[in-house]
PDBQT receptor file of N, H, CA, C and O in Angstrom, charges set to zero:
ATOM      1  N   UNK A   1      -4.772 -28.797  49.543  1.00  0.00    +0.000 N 
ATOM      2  CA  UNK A   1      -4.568 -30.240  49.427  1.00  0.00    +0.000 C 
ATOM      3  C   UNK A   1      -4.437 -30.609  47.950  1.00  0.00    +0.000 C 
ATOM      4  O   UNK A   1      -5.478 -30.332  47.354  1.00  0.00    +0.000 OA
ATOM      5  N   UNK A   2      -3.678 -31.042  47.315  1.00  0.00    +0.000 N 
ATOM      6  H   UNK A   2      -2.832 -31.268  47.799  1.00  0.00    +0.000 HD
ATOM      7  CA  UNK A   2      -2.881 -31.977  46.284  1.00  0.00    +0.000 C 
ATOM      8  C   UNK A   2      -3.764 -33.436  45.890  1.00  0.00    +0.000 C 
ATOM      9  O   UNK A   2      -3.380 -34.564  46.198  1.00  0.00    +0.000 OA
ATOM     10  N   UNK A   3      -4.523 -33.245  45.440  1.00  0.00    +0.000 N 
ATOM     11  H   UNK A   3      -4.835 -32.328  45.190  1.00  0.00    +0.000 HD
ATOM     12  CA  UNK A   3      -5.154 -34.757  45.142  1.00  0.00    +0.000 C 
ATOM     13  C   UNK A   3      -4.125 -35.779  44.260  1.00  0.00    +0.000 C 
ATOM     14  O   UNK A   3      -3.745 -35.374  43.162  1.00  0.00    +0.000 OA
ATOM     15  N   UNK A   4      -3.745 -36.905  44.673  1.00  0.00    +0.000 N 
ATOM     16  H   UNK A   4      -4.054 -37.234  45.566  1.00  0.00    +0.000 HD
ATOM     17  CA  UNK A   4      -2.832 -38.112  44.154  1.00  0.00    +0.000 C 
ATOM     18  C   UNK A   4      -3.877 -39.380  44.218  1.00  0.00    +0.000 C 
ATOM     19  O   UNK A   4      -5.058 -39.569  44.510  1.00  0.00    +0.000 OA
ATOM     20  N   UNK A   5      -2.569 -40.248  43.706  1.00  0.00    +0.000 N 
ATOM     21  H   UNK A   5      -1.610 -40.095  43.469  1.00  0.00    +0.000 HD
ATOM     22  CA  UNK A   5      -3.140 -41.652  43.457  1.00  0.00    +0.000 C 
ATOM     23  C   UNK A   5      -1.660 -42.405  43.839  1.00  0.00    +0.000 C 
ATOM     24  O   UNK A   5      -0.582 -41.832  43.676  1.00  0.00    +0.000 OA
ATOM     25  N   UNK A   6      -1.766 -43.514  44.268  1.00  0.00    +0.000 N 
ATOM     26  H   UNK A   6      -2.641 -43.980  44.399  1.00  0.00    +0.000 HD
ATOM     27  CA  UNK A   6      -0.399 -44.264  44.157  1.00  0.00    +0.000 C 
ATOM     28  C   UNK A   6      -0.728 -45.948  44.677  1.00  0.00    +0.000 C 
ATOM     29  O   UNK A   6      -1.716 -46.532  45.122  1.00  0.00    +0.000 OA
ATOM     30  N   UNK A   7       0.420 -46.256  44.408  1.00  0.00    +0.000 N 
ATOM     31  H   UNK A   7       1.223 -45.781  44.046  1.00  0.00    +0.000 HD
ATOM     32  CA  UNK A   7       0.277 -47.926  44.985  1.00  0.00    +0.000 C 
ATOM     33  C   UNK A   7       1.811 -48.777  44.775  1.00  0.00    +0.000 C 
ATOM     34  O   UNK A   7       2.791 -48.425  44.119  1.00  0.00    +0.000 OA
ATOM     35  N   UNK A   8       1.640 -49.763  45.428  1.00  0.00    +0.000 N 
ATOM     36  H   UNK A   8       0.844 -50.048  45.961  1.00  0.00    +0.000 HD
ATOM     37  CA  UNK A   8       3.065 -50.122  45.355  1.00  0.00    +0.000 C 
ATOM     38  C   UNK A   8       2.885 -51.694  45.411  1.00  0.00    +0.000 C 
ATOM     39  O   UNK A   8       1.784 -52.210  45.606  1.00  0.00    +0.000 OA
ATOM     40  N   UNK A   9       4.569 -52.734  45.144  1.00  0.00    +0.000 N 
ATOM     41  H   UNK A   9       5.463 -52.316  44.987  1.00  0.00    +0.000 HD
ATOM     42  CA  UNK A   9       3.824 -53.870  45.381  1.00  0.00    +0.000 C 
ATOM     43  C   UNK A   9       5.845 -54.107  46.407  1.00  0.00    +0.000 C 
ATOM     44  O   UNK A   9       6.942 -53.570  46.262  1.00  0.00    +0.000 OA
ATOM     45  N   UNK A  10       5.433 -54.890  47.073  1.00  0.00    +0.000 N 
ATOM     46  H   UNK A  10       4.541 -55.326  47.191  1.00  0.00    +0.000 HD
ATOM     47  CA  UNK A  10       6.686 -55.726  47.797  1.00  0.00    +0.000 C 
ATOM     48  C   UNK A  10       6.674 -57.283  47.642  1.00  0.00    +0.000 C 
ATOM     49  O   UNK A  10       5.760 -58.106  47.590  1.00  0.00    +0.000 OA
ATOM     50  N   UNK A  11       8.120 -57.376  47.586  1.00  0.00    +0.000 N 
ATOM     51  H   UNK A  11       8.862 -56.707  47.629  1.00  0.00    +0.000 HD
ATOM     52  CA  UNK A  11       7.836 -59.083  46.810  1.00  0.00    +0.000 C 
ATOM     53  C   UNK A  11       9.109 -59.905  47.858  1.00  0.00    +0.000 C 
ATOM     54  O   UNK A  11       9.375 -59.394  48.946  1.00  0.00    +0.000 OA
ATOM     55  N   UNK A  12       9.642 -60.859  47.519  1.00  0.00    +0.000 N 
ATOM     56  H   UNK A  12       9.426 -61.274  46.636  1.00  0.00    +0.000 HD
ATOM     57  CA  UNK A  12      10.404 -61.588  48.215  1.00  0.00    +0.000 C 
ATOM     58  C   UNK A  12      11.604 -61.552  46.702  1.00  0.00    +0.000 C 
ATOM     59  O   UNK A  12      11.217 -61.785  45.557  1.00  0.00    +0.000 OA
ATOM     60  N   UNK A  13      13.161 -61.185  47.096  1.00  0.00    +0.000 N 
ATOM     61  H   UNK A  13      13.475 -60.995  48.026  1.00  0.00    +0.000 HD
ATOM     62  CA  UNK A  13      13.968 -61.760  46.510  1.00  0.00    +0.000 C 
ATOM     63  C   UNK A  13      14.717 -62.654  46.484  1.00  0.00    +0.000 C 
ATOM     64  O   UNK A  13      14.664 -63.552  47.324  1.00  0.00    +0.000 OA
ATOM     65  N   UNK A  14      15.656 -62.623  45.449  1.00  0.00    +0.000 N 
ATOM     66  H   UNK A  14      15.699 -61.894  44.766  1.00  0.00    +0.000 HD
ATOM     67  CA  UNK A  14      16.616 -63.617  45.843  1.00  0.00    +0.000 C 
ATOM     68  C   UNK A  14      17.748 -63.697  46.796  1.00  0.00    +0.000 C 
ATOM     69  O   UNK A  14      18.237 -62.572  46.899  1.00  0.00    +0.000 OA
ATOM     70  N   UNK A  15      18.313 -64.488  47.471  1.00  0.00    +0.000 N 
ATOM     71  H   UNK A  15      17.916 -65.402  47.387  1.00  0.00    +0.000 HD
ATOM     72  CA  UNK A  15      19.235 -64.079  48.854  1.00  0.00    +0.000 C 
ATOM     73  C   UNK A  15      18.547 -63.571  49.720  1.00  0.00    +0.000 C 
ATOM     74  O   UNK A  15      19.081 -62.493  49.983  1.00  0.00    +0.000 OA
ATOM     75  N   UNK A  16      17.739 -63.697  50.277  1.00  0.00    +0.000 N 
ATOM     76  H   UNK A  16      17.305 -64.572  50.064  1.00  0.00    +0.000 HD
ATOM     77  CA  UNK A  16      17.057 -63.420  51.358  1.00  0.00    +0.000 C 
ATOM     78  C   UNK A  16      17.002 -61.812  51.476  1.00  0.00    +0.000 C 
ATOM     79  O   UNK A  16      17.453 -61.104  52.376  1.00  0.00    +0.000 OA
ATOM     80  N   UNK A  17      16.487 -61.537  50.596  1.00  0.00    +0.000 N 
ATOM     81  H   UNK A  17      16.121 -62.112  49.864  1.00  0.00    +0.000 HD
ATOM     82  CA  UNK A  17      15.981 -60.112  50.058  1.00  0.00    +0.000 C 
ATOM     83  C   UNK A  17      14.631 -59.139  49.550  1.00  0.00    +0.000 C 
ATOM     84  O   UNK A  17      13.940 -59.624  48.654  1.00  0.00    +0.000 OA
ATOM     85  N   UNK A  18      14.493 -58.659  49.744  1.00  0.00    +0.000 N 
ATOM     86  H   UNK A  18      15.054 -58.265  50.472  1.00  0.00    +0.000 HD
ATOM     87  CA  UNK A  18      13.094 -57.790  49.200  1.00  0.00    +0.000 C 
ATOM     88  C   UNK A  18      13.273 -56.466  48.375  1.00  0.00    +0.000 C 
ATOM     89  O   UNK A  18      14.197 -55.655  48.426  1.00  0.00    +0.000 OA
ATOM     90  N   UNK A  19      12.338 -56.466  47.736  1.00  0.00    +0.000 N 
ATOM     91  H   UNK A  19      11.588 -57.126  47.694  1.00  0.00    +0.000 HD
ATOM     92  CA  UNK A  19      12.434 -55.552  46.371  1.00  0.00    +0.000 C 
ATOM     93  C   UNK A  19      10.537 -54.824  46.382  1.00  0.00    +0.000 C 
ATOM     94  O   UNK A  19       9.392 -55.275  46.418  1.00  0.00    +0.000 OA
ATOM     95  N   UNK A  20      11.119 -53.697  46.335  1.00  0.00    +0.000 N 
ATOM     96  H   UNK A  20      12.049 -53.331  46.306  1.00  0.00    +0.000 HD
ATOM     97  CA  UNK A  20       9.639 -52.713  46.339  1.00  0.00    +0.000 C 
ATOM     98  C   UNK A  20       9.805 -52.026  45.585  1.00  0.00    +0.000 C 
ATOM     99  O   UNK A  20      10.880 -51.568  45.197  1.00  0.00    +0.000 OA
ATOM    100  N   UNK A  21       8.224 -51.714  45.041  1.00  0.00    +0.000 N 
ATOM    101  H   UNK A  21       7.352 -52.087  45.356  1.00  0.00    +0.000 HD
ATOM    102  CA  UNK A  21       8.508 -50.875  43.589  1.00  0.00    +0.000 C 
ATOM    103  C   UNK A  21       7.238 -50.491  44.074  1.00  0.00    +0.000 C 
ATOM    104  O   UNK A  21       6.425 -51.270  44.572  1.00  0.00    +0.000 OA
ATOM    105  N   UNK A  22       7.021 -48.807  43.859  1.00  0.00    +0.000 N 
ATOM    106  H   UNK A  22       7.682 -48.174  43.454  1.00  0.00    +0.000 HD
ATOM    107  CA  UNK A  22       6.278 -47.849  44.238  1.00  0.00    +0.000 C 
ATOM    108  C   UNK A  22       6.212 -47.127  42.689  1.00  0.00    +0.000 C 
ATOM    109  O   UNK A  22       6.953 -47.148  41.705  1.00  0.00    +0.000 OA
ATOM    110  N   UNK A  23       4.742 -46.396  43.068  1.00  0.00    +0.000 N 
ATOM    111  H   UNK A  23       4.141 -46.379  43.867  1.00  0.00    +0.000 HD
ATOM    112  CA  UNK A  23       3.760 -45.480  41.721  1.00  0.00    +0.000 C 
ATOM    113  C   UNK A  23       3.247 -44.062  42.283  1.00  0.00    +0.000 C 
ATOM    114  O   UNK A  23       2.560 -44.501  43.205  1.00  0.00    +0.000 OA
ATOM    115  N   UNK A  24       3.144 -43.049  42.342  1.00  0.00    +0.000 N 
ATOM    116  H   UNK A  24       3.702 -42.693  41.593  1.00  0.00    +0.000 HD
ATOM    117  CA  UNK A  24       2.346 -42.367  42.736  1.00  0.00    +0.000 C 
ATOM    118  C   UNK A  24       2.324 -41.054  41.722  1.00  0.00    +0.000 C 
ATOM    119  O   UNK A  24       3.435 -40.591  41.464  1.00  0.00    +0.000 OA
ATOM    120  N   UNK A  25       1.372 -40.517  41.224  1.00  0.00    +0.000 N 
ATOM    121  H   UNK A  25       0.469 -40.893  41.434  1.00  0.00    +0.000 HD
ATOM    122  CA  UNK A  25       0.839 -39.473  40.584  1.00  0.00    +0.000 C 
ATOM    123  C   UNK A  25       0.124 -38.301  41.268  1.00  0.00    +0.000 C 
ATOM    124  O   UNK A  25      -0.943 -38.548  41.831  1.00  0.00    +0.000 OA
ATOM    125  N   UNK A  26       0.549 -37.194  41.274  1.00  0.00    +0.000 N 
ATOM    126  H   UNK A  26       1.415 -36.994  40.816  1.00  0.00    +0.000 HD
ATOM    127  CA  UNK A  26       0.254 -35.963  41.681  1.00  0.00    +0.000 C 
ATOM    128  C   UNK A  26      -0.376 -35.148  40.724  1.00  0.00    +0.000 C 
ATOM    129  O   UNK A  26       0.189 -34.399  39.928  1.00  0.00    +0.000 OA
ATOM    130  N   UNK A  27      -1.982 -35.408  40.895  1.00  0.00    +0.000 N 
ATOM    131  H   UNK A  27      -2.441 -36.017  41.542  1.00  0.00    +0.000 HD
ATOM    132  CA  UNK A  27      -2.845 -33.866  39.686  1.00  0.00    +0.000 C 
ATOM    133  C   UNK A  27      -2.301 -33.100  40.408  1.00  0.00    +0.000 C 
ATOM    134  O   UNK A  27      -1.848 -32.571  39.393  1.00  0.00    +0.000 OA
ATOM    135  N   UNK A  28      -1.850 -32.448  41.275  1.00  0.00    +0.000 N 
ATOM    136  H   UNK A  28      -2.218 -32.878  42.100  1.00  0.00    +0.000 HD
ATOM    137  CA  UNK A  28      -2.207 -31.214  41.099  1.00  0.00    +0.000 C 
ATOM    138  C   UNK A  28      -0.992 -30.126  41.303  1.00  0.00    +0.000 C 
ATOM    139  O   UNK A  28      -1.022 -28.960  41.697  1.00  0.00    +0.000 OA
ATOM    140  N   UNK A  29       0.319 -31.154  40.787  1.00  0.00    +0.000 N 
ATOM    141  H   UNK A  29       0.342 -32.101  40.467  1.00  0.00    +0.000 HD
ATOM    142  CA  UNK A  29       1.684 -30.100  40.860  1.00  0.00    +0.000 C 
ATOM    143  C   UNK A  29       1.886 -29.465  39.513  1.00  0.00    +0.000 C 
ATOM    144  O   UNK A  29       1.668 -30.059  38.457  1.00  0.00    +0.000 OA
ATOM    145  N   UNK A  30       2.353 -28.120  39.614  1.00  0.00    +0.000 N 
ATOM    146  H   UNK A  30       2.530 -27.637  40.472  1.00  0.00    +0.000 HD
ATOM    147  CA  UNK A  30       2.069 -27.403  38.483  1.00  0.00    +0.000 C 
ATOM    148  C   UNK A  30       3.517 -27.708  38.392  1.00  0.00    +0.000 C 
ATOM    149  O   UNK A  30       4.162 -27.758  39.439  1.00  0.00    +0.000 OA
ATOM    150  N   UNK A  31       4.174 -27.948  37.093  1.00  0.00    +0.000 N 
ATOM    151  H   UNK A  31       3.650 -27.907  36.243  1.00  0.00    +0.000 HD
ATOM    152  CA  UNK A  31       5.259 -28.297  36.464  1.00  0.00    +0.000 C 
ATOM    153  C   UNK A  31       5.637 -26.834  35.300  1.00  0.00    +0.000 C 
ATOM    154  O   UNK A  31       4.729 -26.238  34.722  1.00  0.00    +0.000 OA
ATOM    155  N   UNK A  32       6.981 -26.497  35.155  1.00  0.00    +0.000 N 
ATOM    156  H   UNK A  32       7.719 -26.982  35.625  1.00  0.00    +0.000 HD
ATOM    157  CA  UNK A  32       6.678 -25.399  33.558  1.00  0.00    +0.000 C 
ATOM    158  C   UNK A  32       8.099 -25.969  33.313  1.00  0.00    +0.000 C 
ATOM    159  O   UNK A  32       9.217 -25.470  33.444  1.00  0.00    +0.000 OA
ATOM    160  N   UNK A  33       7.742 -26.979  32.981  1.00  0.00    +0.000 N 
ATOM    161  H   UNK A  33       6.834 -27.384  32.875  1.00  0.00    +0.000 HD
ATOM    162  CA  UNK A  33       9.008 -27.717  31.919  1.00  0.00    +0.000 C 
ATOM    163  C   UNK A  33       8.433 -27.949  30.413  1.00  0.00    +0.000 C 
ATOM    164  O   UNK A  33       7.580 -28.831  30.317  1.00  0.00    +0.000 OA
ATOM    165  N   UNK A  34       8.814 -27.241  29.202  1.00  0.00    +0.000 N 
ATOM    166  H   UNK A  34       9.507 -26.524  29.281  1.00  0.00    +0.000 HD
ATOM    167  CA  UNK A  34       8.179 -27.059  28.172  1.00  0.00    +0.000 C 
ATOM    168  C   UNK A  34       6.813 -26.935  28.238  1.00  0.00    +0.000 C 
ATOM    169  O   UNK A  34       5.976 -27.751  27.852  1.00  0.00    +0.000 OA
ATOM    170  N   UNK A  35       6.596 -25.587  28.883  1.00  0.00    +0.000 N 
ATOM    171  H   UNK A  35       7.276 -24.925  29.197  1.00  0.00    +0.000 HD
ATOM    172  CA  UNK A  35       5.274 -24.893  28.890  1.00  0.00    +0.000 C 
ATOM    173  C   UNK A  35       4.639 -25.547  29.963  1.00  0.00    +0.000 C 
ATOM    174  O   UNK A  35       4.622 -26.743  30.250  1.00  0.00    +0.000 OA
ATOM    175  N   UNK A  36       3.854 -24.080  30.788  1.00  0.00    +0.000 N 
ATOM    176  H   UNK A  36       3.868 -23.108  30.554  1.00  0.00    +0.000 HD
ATOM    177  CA  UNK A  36       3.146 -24.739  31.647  1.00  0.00    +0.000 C 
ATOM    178  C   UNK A  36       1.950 -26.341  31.555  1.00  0.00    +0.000 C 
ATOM    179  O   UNK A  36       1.201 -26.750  30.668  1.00  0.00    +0.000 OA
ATOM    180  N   UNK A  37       2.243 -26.779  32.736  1.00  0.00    +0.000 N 
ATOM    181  H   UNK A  37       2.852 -26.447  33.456  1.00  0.00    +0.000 HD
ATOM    182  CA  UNK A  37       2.213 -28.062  33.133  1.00  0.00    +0.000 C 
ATOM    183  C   UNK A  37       1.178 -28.427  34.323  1.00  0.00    +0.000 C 
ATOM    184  O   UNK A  37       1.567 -28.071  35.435  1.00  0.00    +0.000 OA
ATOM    185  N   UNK A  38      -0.220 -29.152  34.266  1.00  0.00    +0.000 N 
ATOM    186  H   UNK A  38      -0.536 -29.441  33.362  1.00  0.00    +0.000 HD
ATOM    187  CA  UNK A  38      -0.587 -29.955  36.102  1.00  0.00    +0.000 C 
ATOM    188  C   UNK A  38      -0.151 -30.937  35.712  1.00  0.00    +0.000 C 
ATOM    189  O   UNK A  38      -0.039 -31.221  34.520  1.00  0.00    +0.000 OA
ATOM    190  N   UNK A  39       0.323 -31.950  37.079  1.00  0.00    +0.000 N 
ATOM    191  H   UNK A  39       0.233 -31.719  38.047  1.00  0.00    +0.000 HD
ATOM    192  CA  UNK A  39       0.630 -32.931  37.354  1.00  0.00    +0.000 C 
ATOM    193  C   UNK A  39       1.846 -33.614  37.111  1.00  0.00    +0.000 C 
ATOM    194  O   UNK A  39       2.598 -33.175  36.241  1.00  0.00    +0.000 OA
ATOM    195  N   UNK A  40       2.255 -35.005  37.997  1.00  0.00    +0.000 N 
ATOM    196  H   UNK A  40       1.644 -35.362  38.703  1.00  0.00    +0.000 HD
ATOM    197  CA  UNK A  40       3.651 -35.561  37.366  1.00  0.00    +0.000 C 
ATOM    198  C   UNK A  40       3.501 -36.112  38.676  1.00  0.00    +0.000 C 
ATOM    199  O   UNK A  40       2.986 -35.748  39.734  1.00  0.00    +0.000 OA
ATOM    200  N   UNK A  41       4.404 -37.567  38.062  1.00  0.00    +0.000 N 
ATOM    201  H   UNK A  41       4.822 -37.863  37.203  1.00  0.00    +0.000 HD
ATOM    202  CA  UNK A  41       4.741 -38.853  38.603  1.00  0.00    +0.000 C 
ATOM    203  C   UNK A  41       6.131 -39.062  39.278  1.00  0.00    +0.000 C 
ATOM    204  O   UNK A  41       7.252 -38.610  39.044  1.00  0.00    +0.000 OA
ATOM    205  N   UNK A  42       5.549 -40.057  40.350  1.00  0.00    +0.000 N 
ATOM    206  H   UNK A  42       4.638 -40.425  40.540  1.00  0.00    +0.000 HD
ATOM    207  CA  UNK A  42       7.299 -40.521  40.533  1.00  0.00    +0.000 C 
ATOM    208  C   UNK A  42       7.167 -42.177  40.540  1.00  0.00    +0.000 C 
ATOM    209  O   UNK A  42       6.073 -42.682  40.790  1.00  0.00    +0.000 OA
ATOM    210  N   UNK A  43       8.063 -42.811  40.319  1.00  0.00    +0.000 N 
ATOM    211  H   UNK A  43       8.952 -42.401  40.116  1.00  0.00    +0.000 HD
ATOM    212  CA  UNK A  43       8.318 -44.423  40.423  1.00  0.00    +0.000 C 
ATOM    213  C   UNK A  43      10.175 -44.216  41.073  1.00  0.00    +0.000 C 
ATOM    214  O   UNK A  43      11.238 -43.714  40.708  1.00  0.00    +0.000 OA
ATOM    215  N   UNK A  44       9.291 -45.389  42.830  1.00  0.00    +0.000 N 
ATOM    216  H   UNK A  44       8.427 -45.797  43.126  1.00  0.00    +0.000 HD
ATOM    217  CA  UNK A  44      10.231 -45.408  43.560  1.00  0.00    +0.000 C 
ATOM    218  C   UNK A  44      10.993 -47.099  43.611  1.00  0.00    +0.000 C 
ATOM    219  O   UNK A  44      10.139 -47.950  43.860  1.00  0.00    +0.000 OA
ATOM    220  N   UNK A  45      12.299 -47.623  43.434  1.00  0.00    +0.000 N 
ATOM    221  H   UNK A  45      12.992 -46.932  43.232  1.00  0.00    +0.000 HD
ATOM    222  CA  UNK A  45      12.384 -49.119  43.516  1.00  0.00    +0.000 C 
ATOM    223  C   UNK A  45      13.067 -49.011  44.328  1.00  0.00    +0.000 C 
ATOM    224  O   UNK A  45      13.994 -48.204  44.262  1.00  0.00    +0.000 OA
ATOM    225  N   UNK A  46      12.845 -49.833  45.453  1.00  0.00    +0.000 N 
ATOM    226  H   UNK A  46      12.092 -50.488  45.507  1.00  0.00    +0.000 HD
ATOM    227  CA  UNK A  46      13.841 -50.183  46.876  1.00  0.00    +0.000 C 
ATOM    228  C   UNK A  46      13.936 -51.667  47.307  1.00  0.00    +0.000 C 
ATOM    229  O   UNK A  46      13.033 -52.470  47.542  1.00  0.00    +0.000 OA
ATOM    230  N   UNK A  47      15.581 -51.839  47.354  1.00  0.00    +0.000 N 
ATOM    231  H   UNK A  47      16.315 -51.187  47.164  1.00  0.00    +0.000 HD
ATOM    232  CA  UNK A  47      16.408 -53.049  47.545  1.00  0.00    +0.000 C 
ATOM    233  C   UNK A  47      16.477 -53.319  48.795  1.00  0.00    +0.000 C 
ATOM    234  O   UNK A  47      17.548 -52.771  49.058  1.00  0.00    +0.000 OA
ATOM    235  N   UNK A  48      16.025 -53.879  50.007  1.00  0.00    +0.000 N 
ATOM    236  H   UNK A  48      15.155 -54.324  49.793  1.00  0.00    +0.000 HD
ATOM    237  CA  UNK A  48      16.702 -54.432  50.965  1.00  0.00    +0.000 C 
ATOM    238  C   UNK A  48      17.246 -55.644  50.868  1.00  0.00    +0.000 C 
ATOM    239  O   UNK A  48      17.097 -56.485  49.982  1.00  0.00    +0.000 OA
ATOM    240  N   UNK A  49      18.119 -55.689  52.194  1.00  0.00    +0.000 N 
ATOM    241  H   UNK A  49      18.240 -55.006  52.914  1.00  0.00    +0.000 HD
ATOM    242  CA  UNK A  49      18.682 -56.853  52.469  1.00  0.00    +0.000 C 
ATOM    243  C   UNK A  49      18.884 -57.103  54.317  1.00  0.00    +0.000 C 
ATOM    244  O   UNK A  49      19.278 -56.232  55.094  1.00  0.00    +0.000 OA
ATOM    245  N   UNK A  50      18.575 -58.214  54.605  1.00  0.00    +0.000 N 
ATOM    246  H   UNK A  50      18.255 -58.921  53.975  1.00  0.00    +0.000 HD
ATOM    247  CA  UNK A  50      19.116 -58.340  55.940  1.00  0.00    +0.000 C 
ATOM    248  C   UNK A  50      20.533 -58.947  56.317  1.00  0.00    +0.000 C 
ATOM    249  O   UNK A  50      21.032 -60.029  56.011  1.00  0.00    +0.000 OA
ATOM    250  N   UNK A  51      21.092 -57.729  57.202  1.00  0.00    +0.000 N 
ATOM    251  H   UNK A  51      20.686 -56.850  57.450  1.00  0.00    +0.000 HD
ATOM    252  CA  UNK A  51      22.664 -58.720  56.909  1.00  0.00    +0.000 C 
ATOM    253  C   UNK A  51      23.100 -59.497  58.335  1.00  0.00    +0.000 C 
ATOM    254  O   UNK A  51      24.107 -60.205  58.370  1.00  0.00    +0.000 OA
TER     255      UNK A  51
């Protein structure tokens, strides 16, 4: 098991739209991008729309 953290928020846009923006951090992925590495992030943003 991978211990993380994350959180996100959803909001109301404009045009009858929604906008989400996501966080989450992973201790425990080993990365070897300029020398070995734990951990690394992602930030997710998602557009809907109802048509």
């Amino acid at each position: 098991m991978l211990p993380a953290v994350g959180g996100g928020i959803v909001s109301g846009a404009p045009w009858g739209s929604q906008i989400e923006i996501n966080y989450s951090y992973n201790f425990g992925i080993y990365r070897d991008r300029h020398g070995p590495k734990l951990g690394g992030n992602s930030v997710v943003v998602f557009w809907s729309k109802l048509l």
